[in-house]
DRENBATI-849197 format. One line per 5 residues: number of its first residue (from 0); their letters; for each residue x negated, y, z of N, C-alpha, C, O. Coordinates in steps of 0.1 Angstrom, whole numbers, m for minus. Layout:
NUM> A> X/Y/Z/X/Y/Z/X/Y/Z/X/Y/Z; ...
! end
This chain:
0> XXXXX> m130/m11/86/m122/m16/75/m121/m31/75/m111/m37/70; m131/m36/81/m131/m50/80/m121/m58/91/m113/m67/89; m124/m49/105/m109/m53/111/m92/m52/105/m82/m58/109; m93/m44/96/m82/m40/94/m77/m47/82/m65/m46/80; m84/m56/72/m83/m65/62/m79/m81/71/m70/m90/69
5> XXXXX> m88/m80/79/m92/m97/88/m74/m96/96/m68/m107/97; m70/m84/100/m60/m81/106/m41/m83/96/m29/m85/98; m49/m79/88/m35/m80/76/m35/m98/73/m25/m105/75; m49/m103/67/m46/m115/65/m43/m120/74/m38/m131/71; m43/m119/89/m38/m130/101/m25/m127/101/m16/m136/101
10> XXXXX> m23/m119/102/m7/m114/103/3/m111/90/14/m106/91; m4/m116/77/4/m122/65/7/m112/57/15/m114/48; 0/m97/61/6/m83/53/2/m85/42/m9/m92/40; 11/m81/33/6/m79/20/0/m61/15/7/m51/14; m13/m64/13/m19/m53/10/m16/m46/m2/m14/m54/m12
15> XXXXX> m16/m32/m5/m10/m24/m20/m21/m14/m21/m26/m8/m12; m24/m13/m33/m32/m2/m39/m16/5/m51/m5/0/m53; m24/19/m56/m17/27/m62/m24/27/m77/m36/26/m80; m9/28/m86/m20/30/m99/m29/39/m99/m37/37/m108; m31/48/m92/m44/59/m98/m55/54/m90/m66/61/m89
20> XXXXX> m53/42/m83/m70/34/m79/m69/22/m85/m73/12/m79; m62/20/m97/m66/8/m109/m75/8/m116/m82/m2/m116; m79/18/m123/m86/15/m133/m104/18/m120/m114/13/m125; m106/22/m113/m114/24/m107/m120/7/m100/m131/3/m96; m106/1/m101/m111/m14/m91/m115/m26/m103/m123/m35/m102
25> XXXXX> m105/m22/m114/m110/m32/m129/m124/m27/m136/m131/m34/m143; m124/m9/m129/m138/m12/m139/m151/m16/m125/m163/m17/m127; m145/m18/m114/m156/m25/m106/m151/m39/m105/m152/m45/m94; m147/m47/m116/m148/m60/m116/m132/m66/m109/m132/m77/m105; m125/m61/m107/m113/m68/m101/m103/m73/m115/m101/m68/m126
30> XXXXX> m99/m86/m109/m88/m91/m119/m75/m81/m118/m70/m76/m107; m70/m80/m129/m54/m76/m131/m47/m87/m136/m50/m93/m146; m36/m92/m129/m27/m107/m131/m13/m103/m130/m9/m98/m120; m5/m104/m142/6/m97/m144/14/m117/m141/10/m128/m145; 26/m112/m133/30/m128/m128/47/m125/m131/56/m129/m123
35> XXXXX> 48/m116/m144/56/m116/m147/60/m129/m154/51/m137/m156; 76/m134/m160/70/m140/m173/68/m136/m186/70/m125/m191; 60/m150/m194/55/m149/m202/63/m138/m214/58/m133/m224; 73/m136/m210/85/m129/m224/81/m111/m217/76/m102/m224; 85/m111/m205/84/m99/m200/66/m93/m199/64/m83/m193
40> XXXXX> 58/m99/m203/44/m97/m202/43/m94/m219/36/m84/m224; 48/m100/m226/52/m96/m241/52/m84/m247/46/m78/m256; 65/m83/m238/74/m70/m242/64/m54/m238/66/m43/m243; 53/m58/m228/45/m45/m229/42/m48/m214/50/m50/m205; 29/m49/m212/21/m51/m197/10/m39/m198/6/m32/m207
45> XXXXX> 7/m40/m182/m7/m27/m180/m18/m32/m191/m21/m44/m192; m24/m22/m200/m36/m29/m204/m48/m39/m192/m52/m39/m180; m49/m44/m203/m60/m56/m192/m59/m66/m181/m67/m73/m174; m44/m64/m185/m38/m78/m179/m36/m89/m183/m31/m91/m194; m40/m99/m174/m40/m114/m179/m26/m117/m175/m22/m110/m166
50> XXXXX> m15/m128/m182/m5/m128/m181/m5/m145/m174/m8/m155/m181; m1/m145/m163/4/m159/m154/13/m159/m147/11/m155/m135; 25/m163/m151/37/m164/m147/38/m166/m133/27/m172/m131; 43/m165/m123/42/m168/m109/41/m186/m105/34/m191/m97; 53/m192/m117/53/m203/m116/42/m210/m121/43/m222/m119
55> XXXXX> 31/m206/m126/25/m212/m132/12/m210/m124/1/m215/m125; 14/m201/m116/m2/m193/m109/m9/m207/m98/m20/m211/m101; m4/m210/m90/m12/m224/m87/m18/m230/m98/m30/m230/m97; m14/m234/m106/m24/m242/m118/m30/m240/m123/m38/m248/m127; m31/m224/m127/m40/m218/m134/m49/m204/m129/m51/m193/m135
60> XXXXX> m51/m211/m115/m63/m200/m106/m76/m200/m113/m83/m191/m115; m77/m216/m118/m95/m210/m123/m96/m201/m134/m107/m199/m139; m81/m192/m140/m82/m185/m150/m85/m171/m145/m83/m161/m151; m90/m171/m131/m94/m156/m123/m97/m157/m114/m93/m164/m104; m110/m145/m115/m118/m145/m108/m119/m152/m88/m113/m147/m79
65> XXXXX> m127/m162/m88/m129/m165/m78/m137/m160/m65/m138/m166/m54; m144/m144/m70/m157/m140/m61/m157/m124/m59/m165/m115/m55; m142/m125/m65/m138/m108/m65/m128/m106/m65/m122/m116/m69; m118/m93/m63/m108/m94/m60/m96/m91/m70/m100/m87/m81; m85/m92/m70/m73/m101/m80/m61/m88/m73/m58/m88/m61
70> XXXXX> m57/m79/m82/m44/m74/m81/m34/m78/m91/m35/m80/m103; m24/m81/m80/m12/m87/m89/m7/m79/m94/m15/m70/m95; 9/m76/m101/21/m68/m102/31/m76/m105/29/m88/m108; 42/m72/m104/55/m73/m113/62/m62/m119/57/m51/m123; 75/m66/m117/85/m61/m126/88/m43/m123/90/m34/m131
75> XXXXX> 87/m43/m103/91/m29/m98/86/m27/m82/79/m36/m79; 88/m21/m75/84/m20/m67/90/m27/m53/85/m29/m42; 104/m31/m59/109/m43/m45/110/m61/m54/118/m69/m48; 102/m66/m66/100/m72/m69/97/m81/m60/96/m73/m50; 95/m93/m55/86/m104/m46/80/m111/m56/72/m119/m52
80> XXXXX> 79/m110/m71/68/m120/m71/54/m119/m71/47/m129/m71; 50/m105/m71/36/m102/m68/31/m101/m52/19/m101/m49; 41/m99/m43/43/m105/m28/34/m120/m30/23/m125/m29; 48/m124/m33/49/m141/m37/33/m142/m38/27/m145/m28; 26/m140/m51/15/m140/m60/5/m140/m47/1/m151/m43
85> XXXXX> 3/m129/m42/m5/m122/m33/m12/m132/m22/m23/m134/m19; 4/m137/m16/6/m148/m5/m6/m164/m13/m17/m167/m9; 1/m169/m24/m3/m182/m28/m21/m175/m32/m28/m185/m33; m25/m165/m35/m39/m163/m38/m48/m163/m25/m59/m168/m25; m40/m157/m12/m51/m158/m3/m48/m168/0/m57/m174/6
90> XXXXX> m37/m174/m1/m39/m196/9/m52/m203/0/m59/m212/4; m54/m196/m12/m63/m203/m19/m76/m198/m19/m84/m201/m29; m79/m191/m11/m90/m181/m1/m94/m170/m12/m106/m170/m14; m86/m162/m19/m85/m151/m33/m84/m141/m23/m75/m140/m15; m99/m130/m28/m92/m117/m19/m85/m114/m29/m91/m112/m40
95> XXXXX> m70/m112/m27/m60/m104/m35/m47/m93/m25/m41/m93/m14; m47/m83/m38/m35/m71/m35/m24/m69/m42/m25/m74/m54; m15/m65/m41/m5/m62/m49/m5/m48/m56/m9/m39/m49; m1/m43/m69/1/m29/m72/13/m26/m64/22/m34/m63; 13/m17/m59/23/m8/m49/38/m8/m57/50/m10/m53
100> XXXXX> 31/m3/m74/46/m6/m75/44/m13/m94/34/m15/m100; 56/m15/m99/50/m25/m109/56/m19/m123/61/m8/m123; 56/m25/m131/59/m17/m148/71/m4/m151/73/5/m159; 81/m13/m139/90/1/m142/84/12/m139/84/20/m148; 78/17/m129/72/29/m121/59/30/m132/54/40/m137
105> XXXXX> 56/19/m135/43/26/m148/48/28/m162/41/33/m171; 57/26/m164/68/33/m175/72/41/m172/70/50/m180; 78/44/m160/79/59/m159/72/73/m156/74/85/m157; 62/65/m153/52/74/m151/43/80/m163/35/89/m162; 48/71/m175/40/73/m187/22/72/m188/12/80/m192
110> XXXXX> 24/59/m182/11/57/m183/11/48/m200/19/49/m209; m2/40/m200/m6/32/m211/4/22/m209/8/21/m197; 9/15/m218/18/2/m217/9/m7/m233/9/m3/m244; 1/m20/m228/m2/m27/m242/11/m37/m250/22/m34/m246; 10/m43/m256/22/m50/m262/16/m62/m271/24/m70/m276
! end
């Protein structure tokens, strides 16, 4: 496993989990960072998400966790700014992942949405 993590980060993949291994990785301590913006994080995000706009995520890293690991999301599943997100967390040595896919697919899915 460890080759294959050390292998993604050299080679710039961006790694994806599925929502049905969310709530399994938050309740083992992983951040949820919704980099939508602040209006669209409003309107209804996954519970338990901290809301930091993409533009704003450089400045406000010490608002998550630094010693564990950080899934982003956005808007849908061909979104970039949780790519984006993903990218700027590990230059800042953040193990971080993206949700596979992002609020539309968890609206449709009828999962929880908070507001």
């Amino acid at each position: 496993m460890l080759g294959y993590i050390a292998e993604n980060l050299a080679s710039g993949m961006v790694r994806t989990v599925q929502w049905h291994e969310l709530d399994a990785l938050v309740a083992a301590g992983a951040g949820l960072v919704d980099v939508r913006t602040a209006e669209e994080y409003a309107a209804g995000h996954i519970p338990g998400a901290v809301s930091i706009p993409l533009d704003e995520l450089a400045d406000r890293l010490a608002e998550l966790p630094d010693d564990g690991q950080i899934v982003a999301y956005c808007r849908g599943a061909y979104c970039v700014l949780a790519h984006d997100a993903v990218r700027l967390l590990r230059a800042h040595g953040r193990d971080a992942t993206r949700l596979a896919d992002g609020m539309v697919e968890w609206r449709l899915a009828d999962l929880p949405v908070a507001a």
